[in-house]
KOLMAR-55734 format. One record per residue (C-alpha): residue number from 1; residue in three letters; x, z, y. Coordinates in Angstrom, 1 decimal, padded with zeros to 4 digits. Layout:
BEGIN
NUM | ala | X | Z | Y
...
REM end
This chain:
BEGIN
1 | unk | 000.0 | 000.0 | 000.0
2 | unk | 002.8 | 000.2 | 002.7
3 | unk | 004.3 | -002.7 | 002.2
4 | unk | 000.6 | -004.4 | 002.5
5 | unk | 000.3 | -001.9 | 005.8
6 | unk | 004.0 | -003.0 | 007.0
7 | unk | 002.5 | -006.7 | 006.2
8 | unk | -000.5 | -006.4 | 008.6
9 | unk | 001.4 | -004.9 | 011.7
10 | unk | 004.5 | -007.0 | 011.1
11 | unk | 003.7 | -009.9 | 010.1
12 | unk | 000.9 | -012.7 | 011.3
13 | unk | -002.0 | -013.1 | 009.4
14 | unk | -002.4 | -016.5 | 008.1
15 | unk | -006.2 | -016.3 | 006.3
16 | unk | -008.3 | -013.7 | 004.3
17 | unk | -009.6 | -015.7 | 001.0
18 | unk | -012.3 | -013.9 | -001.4
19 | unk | -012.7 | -015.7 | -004.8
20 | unk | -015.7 | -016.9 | -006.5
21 | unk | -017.0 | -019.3 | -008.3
22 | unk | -019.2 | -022.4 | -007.8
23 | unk | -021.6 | -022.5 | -010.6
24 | unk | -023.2 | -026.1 | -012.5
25 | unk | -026.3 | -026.1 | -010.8
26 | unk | -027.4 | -028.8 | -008.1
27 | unk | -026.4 | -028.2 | -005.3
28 | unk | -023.7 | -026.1 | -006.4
29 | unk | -023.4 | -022.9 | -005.2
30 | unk | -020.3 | -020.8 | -004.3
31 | unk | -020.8 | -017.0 | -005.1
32 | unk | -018.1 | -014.6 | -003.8
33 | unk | -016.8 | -012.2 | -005.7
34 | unk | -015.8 | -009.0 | -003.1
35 | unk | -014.5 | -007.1 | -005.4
36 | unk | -010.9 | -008.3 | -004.7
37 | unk | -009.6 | -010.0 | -001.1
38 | unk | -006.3 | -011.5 | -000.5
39 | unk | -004.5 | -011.5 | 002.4
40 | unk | -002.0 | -014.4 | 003.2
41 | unk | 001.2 | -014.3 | 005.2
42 | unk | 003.5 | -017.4 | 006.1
43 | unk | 005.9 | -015.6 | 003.0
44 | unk | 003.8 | -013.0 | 001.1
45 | unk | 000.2 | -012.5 | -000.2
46 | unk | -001.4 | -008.6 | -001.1
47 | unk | -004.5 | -008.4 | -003.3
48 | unk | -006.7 | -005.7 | -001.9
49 | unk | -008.7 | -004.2 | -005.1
50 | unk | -010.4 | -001.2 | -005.4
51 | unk | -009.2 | 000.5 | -008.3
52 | unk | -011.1 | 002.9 | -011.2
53 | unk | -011.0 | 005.7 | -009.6
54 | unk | -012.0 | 004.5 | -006.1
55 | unk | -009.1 | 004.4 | -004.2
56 | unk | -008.2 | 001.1 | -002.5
57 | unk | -004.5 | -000.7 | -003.4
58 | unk | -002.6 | -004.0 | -002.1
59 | unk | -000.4 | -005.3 | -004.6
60 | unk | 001.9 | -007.9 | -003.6
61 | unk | 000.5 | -011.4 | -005.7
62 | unk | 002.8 | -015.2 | -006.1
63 | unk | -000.7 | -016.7 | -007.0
64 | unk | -004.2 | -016.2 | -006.9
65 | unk | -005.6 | -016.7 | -010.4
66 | unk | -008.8 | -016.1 | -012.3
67 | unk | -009.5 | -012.1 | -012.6
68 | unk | -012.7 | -012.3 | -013.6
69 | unk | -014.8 | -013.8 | -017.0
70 | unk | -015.5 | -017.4 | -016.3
71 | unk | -019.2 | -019.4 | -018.0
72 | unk | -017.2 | -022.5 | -019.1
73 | unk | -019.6 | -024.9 | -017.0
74 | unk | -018.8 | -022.5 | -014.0
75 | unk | -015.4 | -023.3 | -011.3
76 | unk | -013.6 | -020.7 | -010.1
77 | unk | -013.0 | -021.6 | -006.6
78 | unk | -012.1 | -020.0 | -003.0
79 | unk | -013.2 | -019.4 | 000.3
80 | unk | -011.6 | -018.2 | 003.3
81 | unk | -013.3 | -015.2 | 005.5
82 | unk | -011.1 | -014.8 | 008.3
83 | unk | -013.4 | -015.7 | 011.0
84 | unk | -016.0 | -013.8 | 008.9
85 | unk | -013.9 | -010.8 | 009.2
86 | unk | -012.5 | -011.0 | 012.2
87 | unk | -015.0 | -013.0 | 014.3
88 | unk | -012.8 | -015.8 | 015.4
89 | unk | -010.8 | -018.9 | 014.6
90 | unk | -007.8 | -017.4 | 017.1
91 | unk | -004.7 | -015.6 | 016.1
92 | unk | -005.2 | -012.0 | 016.2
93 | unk | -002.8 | -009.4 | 016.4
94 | unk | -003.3 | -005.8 | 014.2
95 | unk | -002.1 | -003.0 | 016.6
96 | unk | -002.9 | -000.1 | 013.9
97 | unk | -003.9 | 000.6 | 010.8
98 | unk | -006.0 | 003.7 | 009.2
99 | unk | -006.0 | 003.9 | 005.4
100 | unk | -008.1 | 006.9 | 004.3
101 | unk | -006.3 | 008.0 | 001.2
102 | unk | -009.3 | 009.2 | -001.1
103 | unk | -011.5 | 007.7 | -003.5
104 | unk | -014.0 | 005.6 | -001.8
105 | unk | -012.4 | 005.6 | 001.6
106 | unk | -012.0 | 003.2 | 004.3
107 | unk | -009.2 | 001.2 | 005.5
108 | unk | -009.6 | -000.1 | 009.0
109 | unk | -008.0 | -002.5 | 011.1
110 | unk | -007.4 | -002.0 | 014.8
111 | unk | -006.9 | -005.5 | 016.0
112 | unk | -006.1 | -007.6 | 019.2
113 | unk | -007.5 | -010.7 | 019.9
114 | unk | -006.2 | -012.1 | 023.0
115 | unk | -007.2 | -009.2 | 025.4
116 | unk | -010.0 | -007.9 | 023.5
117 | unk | -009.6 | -004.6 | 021.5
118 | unk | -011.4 | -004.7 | 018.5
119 | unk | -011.5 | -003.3 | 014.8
120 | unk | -012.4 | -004.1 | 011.0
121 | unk | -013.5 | -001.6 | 008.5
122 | unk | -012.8 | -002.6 | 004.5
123 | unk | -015.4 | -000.1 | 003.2
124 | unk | -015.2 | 000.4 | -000.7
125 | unk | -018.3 | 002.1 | -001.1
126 | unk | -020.1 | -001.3 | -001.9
127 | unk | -021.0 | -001.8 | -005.8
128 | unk | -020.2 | -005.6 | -005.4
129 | unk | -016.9 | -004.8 | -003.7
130 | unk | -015.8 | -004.4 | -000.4
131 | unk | -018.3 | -004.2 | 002.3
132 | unk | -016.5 | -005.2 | 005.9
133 | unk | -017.8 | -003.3 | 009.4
REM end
């Protein structure tokens, strides 16, 4: 986790992606899975899981593969949330980080985008997943 923490007031944030998969139906439709995001840097990417007992972790990842049980006429695919999260297309910049150390706890982002102070909670309380704020 500090090395994901160093990451995010270091280094510049590239994209968020959540995985999914796009299932055989027409149209097809993409269904995230939030129970793992990834967070890309121009040299590095973290995984942000929640783990069994509730506590969040970033582990450092080369790829992002398949984590979860696939139907075989089902894709696994991605799709990026950065302006989702972060409610912009513009380069932000995190000033801060908060990482409540407990089971179930929150980790939030103090951010900067351009002159506006702003922040992102990664709430792990969610049964699908993550839950941002």
């Amino acid at each position: 986790m500090e090395n994901f923490i160093n990451a995010l007031t270091n280094e510049q944030i590239i994209d968020v992606i959540v995985s999914g998969y796009v299932d055989s139906e027409s149209p097809s439709v993409f269904h995230p899975m939030y129970d793992r995001v990834y967070f890309i840097f121009n040299n590095m990417k973290f995984e942000v899981c929640i783990d069994n007992l509730g506590f969040i972790n970033a582990n450092s990842v080369t790829e992002i593969e398949i984590w979860f049980e696939l139907d075989e006429d089902d894709k696994f695919s991605l799709m990026s949330i950065y302006s989702q999260l972060f409610k912009t297309e513009q380069e932000i910049t995190v000033t801060s980080v908060n990482n409540q150390s407990e089971p179930f706890g929150i980790l939030t982002l103090n951010y900067r985008e351009g002159l506006i102070d702003r922040h992102l909670c990664l709430d792990s309380h969610n049964f699908f997943g993550f839950t941002f704020l």
